[in-house]
N, C-alpha and C positions, 0 to 999 in steps of 0.2 A: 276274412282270412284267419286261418290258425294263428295262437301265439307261438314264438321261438321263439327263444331266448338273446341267438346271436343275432336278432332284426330289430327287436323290441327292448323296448325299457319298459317296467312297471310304472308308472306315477299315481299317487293320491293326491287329488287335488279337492276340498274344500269337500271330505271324507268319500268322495267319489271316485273308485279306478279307470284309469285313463291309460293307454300305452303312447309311448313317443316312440319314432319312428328310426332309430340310429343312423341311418344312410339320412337323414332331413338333422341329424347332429350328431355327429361322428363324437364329437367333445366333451359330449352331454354331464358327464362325470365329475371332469375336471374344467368348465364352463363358468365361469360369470356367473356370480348368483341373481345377478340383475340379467340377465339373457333372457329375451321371449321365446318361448317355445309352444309348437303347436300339439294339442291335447287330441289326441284321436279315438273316441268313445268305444267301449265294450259294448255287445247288443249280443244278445244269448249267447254269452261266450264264444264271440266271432266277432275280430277288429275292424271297425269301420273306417278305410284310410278316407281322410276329408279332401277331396282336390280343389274345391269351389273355394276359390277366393274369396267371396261375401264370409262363407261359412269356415275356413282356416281364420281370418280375421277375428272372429268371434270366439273362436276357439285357443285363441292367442294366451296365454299368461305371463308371467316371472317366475320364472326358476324359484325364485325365492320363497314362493308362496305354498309350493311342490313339495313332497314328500317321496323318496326313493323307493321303491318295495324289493328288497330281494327275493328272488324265486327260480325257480324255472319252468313254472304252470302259470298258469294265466290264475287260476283260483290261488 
């Protein structure tokens, strides 16, 4: 799927862009910096939503660890 803005959060995680899903954290913003949140990977500029339990698990972090990106393009 395309990036939007109003569906999508940018994240950099461990120098690697990732999008989080707003409707999967509505709060995301103003959230718990210890909050796990699920990393859903870029692939030729088209977002991969992860549904697989094994593979959301893996994909898990801390907030803490994350970096914000402001934007409104995926690049």
């Amino acid at each position: 799927m395309e990036f939007n803005a109003e569906t999508h959060q940018k994240i950099r995680y461990q120098k690697h862009l990732y999008v989080v899903f707003i409707d999967e954290y509505p709060d995301i913003l103003i959230s718990d910096a210890n909050e796990q949140i699920v990393l859903h990977p870029i692939w030729k500029d088209w977002i991969v939503r992860i549904t697989s339990p094994s593979v959301r698990q893996l994909m898990t972090v801390c907030k803490a660890d994350c970096s914000f990106e402001d934007s409104t393009t995926l690049q």
